[in-house]
C-alpha positions in Angstrom: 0.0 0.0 0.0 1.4 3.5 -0.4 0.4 5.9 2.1 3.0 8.6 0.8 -0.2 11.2 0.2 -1.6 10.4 3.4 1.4 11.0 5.4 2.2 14.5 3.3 -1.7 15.4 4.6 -1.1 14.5 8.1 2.3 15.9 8.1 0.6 19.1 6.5 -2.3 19.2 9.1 0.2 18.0 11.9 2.6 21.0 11.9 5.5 18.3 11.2 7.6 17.0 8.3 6.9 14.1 6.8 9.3 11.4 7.9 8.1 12.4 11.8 5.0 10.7 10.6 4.1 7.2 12.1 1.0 5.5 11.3 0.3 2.3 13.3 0.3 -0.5 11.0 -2.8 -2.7 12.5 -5.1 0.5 11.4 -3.6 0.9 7.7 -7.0 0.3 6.5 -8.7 3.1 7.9 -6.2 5.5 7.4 -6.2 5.0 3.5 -9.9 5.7 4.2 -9.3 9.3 5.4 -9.9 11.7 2.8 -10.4 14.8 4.9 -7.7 17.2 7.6 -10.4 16.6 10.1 -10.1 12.6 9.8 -6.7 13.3 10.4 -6.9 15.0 12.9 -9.6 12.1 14.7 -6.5 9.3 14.0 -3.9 11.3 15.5 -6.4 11.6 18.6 -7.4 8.0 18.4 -3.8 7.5 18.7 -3.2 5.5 15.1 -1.1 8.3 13.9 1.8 9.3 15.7 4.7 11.6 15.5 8.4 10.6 16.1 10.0 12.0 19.2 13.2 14.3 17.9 16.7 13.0 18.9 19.6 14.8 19.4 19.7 18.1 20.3 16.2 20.1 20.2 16.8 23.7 20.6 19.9 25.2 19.1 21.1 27.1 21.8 22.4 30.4 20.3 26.7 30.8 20.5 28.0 33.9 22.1 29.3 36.3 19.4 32.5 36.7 19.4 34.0 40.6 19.8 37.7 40.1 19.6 40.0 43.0 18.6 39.7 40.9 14.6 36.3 40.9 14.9 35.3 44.8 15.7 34.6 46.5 12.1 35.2 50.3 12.4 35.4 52.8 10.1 38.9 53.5 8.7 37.4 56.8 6.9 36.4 58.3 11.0 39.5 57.8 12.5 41.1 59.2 10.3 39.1 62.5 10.1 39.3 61.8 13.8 43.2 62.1 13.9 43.0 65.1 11.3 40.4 67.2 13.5 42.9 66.8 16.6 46.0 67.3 15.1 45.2 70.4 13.1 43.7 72.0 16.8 46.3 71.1 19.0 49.0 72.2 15.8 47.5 75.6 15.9 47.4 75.8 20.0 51.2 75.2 19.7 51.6 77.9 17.0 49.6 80.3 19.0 51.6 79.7 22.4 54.8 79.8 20.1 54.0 83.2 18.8 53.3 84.5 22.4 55.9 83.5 23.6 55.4 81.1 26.4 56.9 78.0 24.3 60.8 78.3 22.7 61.0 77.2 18.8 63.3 73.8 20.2 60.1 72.6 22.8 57.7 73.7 20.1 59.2 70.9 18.1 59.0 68.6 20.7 55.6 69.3 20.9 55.0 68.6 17.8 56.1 65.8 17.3 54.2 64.4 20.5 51.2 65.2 18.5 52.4 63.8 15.2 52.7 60.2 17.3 49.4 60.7 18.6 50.5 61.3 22.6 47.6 63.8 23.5 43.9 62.8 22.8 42.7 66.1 23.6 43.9 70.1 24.0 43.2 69.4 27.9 45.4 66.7 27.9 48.6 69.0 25.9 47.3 71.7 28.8 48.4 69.5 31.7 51.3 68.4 30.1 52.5 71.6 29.7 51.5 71.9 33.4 53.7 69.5 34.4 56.7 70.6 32.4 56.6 74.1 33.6 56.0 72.4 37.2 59.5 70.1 37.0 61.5 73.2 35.2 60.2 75.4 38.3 61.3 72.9 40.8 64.9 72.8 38.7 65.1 76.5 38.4 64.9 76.5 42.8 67.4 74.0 43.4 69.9 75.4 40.7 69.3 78.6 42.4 70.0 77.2 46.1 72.9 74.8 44.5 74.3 78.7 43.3 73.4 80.2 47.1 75.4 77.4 48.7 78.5 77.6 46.5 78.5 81.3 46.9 78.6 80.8 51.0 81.2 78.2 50.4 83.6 81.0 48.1 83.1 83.3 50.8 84.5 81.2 53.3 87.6 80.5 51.7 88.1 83.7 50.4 88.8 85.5 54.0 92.2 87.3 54.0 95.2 85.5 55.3 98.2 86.8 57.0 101.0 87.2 54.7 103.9 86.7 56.3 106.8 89.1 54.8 110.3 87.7 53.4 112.3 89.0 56.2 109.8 88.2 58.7 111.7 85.6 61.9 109.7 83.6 64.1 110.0 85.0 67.4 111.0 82.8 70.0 109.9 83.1 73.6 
């Protein structure tokens, strides 16, 4: 007997594929007698059509993404207009303190070359670093000034007059 059309039915009415179908082979006769969904639906309530259980796993359980450093697509075209908008501001803060005069030409260099290489993110951060640096050359300015006090106290003492004893000069003798 081929059933295949009654098992495409019942797979169709059953919400299942068709090789889940199972139709139990003592009640072959009736089931070739079904015509309609709803005497499909009677045999898989009666219990002479059954579905196959699943094997395996049931529910693909969905994978982490990975978000490695090979995984994270950015924009080349931002970070670069990123890198532009920076530089070109903290290049023309540099020109500007240059021109006043709180930067020589040699440290201006410097400067800019920190910036080329990407060392500041931001103006702020250039501020505080040329916090610092005028911070430490303060602090080197004091102690070369108190190194200068303490060798001038140091020239004074040796510098006191001494007797100078004359050629013809004896020692007396008591």
């Amino acid at each position: 007997m081929n059933l295949g059309k009654k098992k495409q039915l019942a797979a169709e009415v059953l919400g299942v594929g068709k090789n889940k179908i199972k139709f139990a082979s003592d009640k072959l006769p009736e089931i070739k007698e079904a015509i309609t969904k709803q005497d499909i639906r009677d045999l898989y309530s009666g219990g002479f059509i059954t579905i196959k259980t699943t094997r395996g796993i049931k529910k693909k359980i969905k994978r982490r993404t990975k978000r490695g450093p090979g995984k994270i697509r950015t924009k080349v075209k931002t970070r670069k207009r990123d890198y532009i908008m920076i530089t070109r501001k903290l290049r023309n803060y540099l020109r500007e303190l240059r021109n006043q005069g709180t930067i020589d030409n040699e440290s201006y260099w410097q400067l800019r070359k920190k910036v080329k290489s990407r060392d500041f993110k931001s103006k702020a951060y250039l501020k505080e670093y040329l916090k610092a640096i005028e911070a430490t050359k303060a602090i080197e300015s004091s102690k070369a000034k108190v190194k200068a006090e303490k060798s001038k106290k140091k020239e004074t003492k040796k510098e006191k007059p001494k007797k100078i004893k004359a050629k013809g000069e004896a020692k007396k003798w008591n």
